[in-house]
N, C-alpha and C positions, 0 to 999 in steps of 0.2 A: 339492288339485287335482293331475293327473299333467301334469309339464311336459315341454315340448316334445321331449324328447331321451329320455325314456320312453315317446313316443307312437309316434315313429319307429321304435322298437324294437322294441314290439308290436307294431307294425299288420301283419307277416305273417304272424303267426300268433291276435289275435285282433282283433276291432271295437271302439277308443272312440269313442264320442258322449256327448254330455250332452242329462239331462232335466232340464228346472226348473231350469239352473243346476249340478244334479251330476256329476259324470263319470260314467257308464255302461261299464260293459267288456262286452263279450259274449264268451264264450269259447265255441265251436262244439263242443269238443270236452269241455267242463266238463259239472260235473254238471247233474241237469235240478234244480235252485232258485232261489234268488234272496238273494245276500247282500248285505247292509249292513255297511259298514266306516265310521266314522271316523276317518278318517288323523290327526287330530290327537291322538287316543289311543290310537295304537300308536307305539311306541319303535323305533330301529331303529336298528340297530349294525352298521359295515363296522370287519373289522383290515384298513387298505391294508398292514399287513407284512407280512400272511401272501396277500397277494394271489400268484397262481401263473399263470406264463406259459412254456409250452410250447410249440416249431417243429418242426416236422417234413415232411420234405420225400421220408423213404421208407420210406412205410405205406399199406395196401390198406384202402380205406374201401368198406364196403358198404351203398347206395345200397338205401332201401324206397321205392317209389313209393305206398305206400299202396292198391293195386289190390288186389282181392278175386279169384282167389287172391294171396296176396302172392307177390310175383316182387322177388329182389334184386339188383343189379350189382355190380359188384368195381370200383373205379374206383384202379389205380396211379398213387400221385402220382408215383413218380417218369420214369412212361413218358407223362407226360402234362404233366412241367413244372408243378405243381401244389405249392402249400405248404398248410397244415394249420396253425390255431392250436387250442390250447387254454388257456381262461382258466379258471380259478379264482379264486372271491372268497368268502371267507367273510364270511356276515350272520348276522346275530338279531335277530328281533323280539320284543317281548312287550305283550301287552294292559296300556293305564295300570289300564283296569276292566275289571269281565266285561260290560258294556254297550254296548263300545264296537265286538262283531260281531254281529250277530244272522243268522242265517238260514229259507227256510222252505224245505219243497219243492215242487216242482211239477209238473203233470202232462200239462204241455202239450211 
């Protein structure tokens, strides 16, 4: 099950709901299939030491609105009082079995 503090996380960028009890993700921007994950057999490894935390407070970020043409903005953190994090975490996963993803594709 995805808990509480991963659902907050996602939810700007994709949809969970549950069917029948499962968690559902809908990703908008994913491909057009449909995957099956079993979380209890996939493994998953964080090094907290190699975690990486970056401040920055004067750097020009450039803002896509996603519009068709794409148009981007220059946004100055430092003319604008504005700070900048960057996180780093290194993960790995790996399948307990080959069973444990299936996918299909689809057409709708």
């Amino acid at each position: 099950m995805i808990d509480t503090a991963s659902r907050l996380l996602l939810r700007r960028c994709i949809r969970a709901t549950t069917l029948l009890g499962w968690d559902v993700i809908e990703a908008p921007d994913g491909p057009s299939q449909i995957t099956l994950v079993d979380p209890a057999e996939i493994l998953y490894s964080e090094d907290r030491d190699q975690t990486e935390l970056a401040i920055s407070r004067q750097a020009t970020v450039l803002i896509d609105d996603g519009a068709s043409p794409a148009t981007t903005t220059k946004l100055s953190l430092f003319q604008t009082h504005c700070v900048a994090y960057r996180v780093a975490v290194f993960v790995s996963w790996v399948r307990v079995r080959a069973g444990a993803v299936a996918y299909m594709a689809t057409a709708y």
